[in-house]
Steps between C-alpha positions, in 0.01 A plus 500: 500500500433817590829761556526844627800724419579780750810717405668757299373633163703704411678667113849355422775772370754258401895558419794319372858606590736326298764439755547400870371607746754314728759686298442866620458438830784538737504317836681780748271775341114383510436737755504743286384372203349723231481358141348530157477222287448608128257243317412349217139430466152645677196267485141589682361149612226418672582360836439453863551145718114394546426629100785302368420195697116514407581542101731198532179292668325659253753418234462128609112502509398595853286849547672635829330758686752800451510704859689844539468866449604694274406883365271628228752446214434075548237544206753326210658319734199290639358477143857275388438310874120436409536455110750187641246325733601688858176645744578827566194563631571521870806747392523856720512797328675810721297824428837682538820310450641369204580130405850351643812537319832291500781606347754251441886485314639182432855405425677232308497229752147602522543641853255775552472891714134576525272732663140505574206745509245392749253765349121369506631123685492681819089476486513123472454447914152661437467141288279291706506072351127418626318708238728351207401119676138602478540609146686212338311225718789433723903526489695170514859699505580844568855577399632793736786622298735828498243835519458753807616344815187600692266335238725181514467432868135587427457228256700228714290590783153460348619219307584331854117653626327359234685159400618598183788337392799746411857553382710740682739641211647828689806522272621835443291638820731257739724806503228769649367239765629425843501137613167534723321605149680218317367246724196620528445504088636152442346303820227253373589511177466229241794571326801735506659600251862720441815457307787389652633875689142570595497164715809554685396920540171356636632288735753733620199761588288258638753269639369188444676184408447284191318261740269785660453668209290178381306518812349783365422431098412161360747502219821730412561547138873692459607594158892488431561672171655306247468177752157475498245489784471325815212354686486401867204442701382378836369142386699457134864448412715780387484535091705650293403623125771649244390749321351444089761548256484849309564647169632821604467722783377846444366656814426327895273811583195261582631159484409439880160612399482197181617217743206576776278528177562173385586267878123645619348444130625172536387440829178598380484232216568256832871447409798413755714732609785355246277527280388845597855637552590364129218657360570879686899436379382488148265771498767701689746431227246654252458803656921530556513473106286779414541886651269587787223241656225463275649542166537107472192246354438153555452311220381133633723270239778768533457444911432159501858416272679701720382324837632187337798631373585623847351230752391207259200395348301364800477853630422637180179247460411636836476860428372410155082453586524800718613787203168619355518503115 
């Protein structure tokens, strides 16, 4: 199967305040907030929605087609993407603007204040999909996820042109786009996929219904935190999926990013969507355990325990034949 990744790429500056955030905020006086949190740690990650979700596929043994743009200082960074099986080929690099950067504090209850630097992403609605088709012998998915609202509609729009099947992912960008832009990214697609505030923000901009809102995508997949995922479509009955039992938690800064990973790689392999959504909670779990979104590895008997430890051993035997040694 063959995937296409449009979204961020972007550097991760990672913090850790060891406290609450809930705890210094005062209810009667947020309009005039002005704080400082004093941290603990500063990590450099590499990062970025589509890049994290294309080295999880990777990670899993797909070769995504990784599409974004990013600035002159991507060298390194596409080397550790290529050097782990992603195409990068098909990647835009700005003659003037620098890569993205998010910068991102979390707190104890791993509740998180972040900022992002659009930088070089702002070039990705020069992106065109037909060339990438042409190059790779055809696209079977094309996952629209968070990047510059302009390129998104874009990609939703020639996906619908050209019959490519897509994913509309807007996440973060839900808060820069009116309703009219919301519908128009998400209409047609073959999925749709947001956590659990992102649905209800979505719906409030667009203001569609549960019911209408299926009229227009072929399957809703709604994470819900530490209760899983849920999965509700036009033609199948609503699922729900806990999430895979972890270690310890270190860091949700690209979590989102591992469960799409794994529910499309396991789509790919020609899994169900329990399946699917099993296999994206576990690889989500992995990346939660480690600091930033690529810093985790999947080792195949390491993966394939844990699936039955979590969901039993009939869906471990079904991800088994699909990890590449």
């Amino acid at each position: 199967m063959k995937i296409a990744v449009t979204g961020s790429i972007a550097t991760d500056h990672l913090m850790s305040f060891p406290g609450r955030f809930a705890e210094q905020l005062l209810a009667d006086q947020l309009h005039n907030v002005s704080l400082s949190f004093l941290v603990d740690e500063l990590v450099l990650r590499r990062g970025g929605t589509a890049a994290n979700i294309a080295f999880g596929m990777a990670q899993l043994g797909l070769s995504p087609v990784l599409l974004g743009a990013v600035g002159s200082d991507f060298a390194d960074y596409r080397s550790w993407l290529e050097r782990h099986g992603v195409d990068c080929d098909s990647v835009h690099v700005s003659d003037v603007a620098h890569t993205a950067r998010f910068v991102c504090t979390t707190d104890l209850d791993m509740c998180q204040i972040a900022s992002f630097y659009a930088g070089a992403m702002s070039e990705a609605r020069n992106i065109e999909l037909r060339p990438v088709a042409e190059r790779v012998g055809g696209l079977d998915l094309v996952l629209v996820s968070s990047n510059d609202p302009a390129a998104m509609l874009r990609h939703s729009a020639e996906c619908r042109d050209r019959g490519y099947a897509f994913v509309a992912d807007p996440s973060q960008q839900l808060a820069r786009m009116p309703g009219s832009d919301v519908v128009a990214l998400i209409d047609g697609a073959d999925y749709l996929m947001t956590n659990q505030y992102e649905k209800s923000l979505l719906q409030s901009k667009a203001e569609l219904t549960d019911e209408q809102l299926l009229e227009r995508v072929k399957v809703r997949v709604t994470t819900l935190g530490k209760d899983g995922v849920e999965i509700a479509g036009r033609d199948i009955e609503t699922l729900r999926v806990p999430i895979a039992r972890e270690i310890q938690a270190t860091d949700p800064t690209g979590v989102g990013d591992g469960f799409r990973a794994g529910f499309f790689a396991a789509l790919s392999w020609g899994l169900d969507l329990e399946r699917a959504a099993q296999t994206g909670c576990l690889l989500a779990t992995l990346v939660l355990e480690n600091f930033g979104g690529q810093e985790y590895e999947v080792r195949n008997d390491v993966f394939v325990k844990r699936m039955a430890e979590s969901y039993g051993d009939a869906a471990a035997e079904a991800v088994r034949p699909h990890l590449h040694p």
